[in-house]
C-alpha positions as CSV (number, residue, x, y, z in Angstrom):
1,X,26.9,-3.3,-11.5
2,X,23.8,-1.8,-12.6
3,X,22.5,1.8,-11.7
4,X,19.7,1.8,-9.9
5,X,17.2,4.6,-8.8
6,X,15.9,5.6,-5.7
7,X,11.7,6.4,-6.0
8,X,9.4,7.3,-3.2
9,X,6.0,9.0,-3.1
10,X,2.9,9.4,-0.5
11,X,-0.3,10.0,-0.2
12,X,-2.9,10.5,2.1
13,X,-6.5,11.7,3.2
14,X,-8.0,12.0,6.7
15,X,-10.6,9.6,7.5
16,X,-13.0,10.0,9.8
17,X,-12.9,6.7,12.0
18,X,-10.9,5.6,15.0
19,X,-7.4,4.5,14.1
20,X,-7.7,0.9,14.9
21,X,-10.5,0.5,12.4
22,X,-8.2,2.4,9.6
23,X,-5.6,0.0,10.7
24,X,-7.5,-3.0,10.2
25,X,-8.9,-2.5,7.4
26,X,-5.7,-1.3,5.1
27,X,-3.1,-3.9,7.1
28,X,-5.8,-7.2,5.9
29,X,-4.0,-7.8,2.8
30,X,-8.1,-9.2,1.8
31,X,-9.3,-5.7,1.9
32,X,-6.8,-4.9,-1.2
33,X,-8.6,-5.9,-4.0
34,X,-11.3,-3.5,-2.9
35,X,-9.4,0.0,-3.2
36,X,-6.2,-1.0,-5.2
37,X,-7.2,-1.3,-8.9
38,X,-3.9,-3.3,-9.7
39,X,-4.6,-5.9,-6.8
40,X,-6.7,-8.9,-8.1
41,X,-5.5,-12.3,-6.0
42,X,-4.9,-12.1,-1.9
43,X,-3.6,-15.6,-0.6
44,X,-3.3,-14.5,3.0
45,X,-5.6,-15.2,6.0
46,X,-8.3,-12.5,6.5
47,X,-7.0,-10.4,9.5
48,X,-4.5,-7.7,9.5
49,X,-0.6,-8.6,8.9
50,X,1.2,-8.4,12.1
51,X,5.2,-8.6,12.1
52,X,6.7,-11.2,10.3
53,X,3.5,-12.3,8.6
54,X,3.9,-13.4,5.0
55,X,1.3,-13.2,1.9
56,X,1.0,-13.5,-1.3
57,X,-0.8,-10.9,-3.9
58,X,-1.3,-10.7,-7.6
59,X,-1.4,-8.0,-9.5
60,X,-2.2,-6.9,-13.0
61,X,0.1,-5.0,-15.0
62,X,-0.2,-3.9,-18.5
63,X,2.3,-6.8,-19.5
64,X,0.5,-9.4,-17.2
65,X,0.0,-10.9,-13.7
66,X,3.0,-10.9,-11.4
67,X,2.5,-12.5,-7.8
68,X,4.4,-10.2,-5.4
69,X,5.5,-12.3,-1.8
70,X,5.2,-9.9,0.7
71,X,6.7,-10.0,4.5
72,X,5.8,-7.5,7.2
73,X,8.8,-5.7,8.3
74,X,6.9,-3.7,11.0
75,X,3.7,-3.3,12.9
76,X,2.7,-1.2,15.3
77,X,-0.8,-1.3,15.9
78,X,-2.6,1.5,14.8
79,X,0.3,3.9,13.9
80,X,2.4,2.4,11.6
81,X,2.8,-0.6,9.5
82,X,5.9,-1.5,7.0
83,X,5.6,-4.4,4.5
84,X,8.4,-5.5,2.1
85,X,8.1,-6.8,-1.5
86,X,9.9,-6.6,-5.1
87,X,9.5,-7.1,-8.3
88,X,12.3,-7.5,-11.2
89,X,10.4,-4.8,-13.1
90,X,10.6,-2.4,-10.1
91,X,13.0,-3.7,-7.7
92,X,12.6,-3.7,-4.0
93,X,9.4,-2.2,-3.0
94,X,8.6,-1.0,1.0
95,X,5.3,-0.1,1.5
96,X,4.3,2.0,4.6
97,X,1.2,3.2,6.0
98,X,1.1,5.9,8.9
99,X,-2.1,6.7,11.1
100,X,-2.2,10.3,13.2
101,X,-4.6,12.0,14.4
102,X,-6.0,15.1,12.2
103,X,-9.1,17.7,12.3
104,X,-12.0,15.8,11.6
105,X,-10.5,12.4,12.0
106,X,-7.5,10.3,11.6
107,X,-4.7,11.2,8.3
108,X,-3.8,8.0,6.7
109,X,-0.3,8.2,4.6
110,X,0.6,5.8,2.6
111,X,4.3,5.7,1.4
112,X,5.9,3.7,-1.4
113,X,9.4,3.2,-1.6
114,X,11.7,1.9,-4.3
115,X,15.1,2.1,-3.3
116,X,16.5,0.4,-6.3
117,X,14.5,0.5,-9.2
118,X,15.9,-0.4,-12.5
119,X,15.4,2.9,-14.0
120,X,13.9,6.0,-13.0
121,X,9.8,6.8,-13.7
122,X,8.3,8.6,-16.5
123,X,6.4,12.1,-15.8
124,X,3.2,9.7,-17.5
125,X,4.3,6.7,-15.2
126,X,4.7,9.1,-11.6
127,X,1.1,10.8,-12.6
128,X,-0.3,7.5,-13.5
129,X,0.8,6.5,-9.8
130,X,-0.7,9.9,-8.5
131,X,-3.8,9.2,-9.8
132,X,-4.1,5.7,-8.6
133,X,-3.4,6.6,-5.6
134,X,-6.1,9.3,-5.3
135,X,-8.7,6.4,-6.5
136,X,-7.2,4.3,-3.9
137,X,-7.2,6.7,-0.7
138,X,-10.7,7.7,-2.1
139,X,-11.6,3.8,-1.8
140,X,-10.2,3.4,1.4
141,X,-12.0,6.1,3.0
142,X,-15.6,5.3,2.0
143,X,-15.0,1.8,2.9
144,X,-14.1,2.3,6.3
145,X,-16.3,5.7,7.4
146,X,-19.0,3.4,6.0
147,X,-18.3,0.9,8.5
148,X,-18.9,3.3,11.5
């Protein structure tokens, strides 16, 4: 059997919107693309993922395009939201976005968990997620406050 490596890091940033309309937004797999660099191809319907709600995505990875299939795991509309995916470069992958309230708004967090990944990150690869990340939340936030 192969060791594996457990990897999990968050992120977040408070947004000043109502819940709901952070929920919305981040849980319609069609809204990736627009703050997740890697994301390129949706093939889901244009609403939010509810519970057992399957999608496809594509990303864009330095050695390619892989298509992740995703299922939604858990949705509880608009605190928390779990969707399940893998790839063989990576392994399982459980993504999970949590909505509370915060000063000035709503805190978005947004958790990814590997809990058996082939081999453990670089310092270059966890910073390159870091900053990602930081483009992403970034992304997210504009988007929706300009909604309002």
């Amino acid at each position: 059997m192969t060791d594996t490596v457990e990897f999990q890091c968050a992120h977040d940033i408070v947004i000043d919107a109502n819940p709901e309309a952070i929920f919305d937004y981040v849980t319609n797999p069609q809204s990736w693309p627009q703050w997740i660099a890697a994301s390129h191809r949706i093939d889901s319907a244009d609403r939010p993922m509810t519970t057992a709600d399957t999608f496809s995505e594509t990303w864009s990875t330095r050695t390619g395009a892989v298509t992740l299939d995703w299922v939604i795991t858990t949705c509880e509309r608009p605190t928390c939201w779990v969707g399940e995916t893998g790839a063989a470069f990576l392994g399982p992958i459980i993504v999970r976005y949590d909505i509370e309230p915060a000063d000035a708004g709503h805190r978005f967090t947004r958790t990814v968990f590997n809990p058996a990944r082939p081999k453990a990150p670089t310092p270059a690869q966890i910073e390159a997620v870091d900053d990602e990340a930081a483009t992403a939340l970034a992304n997210i936030k504009r988007n929706v406050e300009a909604q309002k």
